[in-house]
C-alpha positions, 0 to 999 in steps of 0.5 A, a space after each residue: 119441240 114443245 109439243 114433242 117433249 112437254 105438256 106446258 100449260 101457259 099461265 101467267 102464275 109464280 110458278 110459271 114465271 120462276 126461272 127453270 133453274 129455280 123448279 128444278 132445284 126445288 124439284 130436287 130438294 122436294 123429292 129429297 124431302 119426301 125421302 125424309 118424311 116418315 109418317 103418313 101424318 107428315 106426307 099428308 101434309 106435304 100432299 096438302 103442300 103439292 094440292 096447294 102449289 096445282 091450285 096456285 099454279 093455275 094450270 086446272 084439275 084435268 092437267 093435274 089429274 092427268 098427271 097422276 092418272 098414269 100411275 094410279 094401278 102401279 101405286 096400287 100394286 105398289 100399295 099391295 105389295 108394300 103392305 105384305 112386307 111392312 106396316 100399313 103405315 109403311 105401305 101408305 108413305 112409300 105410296 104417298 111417296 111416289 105419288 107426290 115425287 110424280 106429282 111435283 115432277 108433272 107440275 114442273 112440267 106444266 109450268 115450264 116451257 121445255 125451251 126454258 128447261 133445255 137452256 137451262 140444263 145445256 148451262 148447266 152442263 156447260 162443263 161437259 165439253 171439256 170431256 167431249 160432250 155436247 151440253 145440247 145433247 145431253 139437256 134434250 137426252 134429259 128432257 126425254 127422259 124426264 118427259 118419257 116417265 109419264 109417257 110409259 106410264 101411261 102406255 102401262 096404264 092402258 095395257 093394264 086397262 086392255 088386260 082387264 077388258 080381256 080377263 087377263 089382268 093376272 098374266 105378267 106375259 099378257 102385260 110386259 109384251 104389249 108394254 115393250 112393244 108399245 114403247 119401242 113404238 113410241 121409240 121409233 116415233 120419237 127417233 123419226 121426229 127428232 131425225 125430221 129436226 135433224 138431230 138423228 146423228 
């Protein structure tokens, strides 16, 4: 399932050995700070924190770069668009935002085995059955869910890559139907995976 679900890096760092409990309460807590931070001084600082915590993590530029990769043209247009309604130091912190939260959330990923994140969430769920749920279920629904968000993005990114090659870049058409069609492939791809696992049902 890793290989369905996750990008683990192996490594032997404190983030790897850190119970999957532990990262994504401190996930959690990050994301929730990043909302705090108003300033760009204050988020340049938190990114400095994230470049610290990749470089402690061990996992390499590329694996870190390719965590970001996929959002670069959305944080872009994100920019652009913040900037019309707001300030350029509004603009600026609503970008380093997501781009910090993205950036956090792949680190978490690529130091823990989606196994670990699984077992935890499924105890963390544990509750869930005395209303019917299935704790298994409702942990793998969340490990897609979070293992899906760098997947569209980077199916957002080669569309848009594909618009400008075309000239096309200014057609939300030539944009959004390609998207949607990629991502009911991946969709499809992922059902008939986890149906192969036996878990279609």
């Amino acid at each position: 399932m890793s290989g369905l679900t996750g990008a683990y890096v192996p490594g032997g760092s404190l983030l790897h050995r850190l119970p999957a409990g532990a990262k994504l309460a401190g996930l959690a807590a990050s994301c929730t700070a990043l909302l705090l931070l108003r300033s760009p001084v204050a988020l340049a600082g938190a990114a400095a924190v994230v470049a610290l915590l990749y470089a402690v993590s061990g996992v390499g530029g590329t694996a870190a770069w390719a965590q970001i990769r996929p959002v670069r043209w959305f944080a872009v247009a994100l920019f652009g668009m913040q900037l019309l309604f707001v300030d350029l130091p509004g603009a600026v912190s609503s970008t380093l935002r997501v781009v910090l939260a993205v950036a956090l959330a792949g680190l978490v990923t690529l130091t823990t085995r989606t196994a670990a994140m699984m077992a935890c969430l499924e105890r963390r769920l544990a509750p869930a059955r005395l209303v019917g749920l299935d704790p298994f279920r409702l942990s793998l629904l969340l490990s897609l869910t979070l293992r899906s968000v760098p997947v569209v993005a980077e199916l957002a990114s080669r569309v848009r890559e594909a618009q400008r090659a075309r000239g096309v870049e200014r057609s939300v058409r030539a944009f959004a139907v390609p998207l949607v069609v990629s991502v009911l492939r991946h969709a499809d791809a992922l059902g008939e995976a986890l149906g192969a696992r036996g878990l279609d049902d």
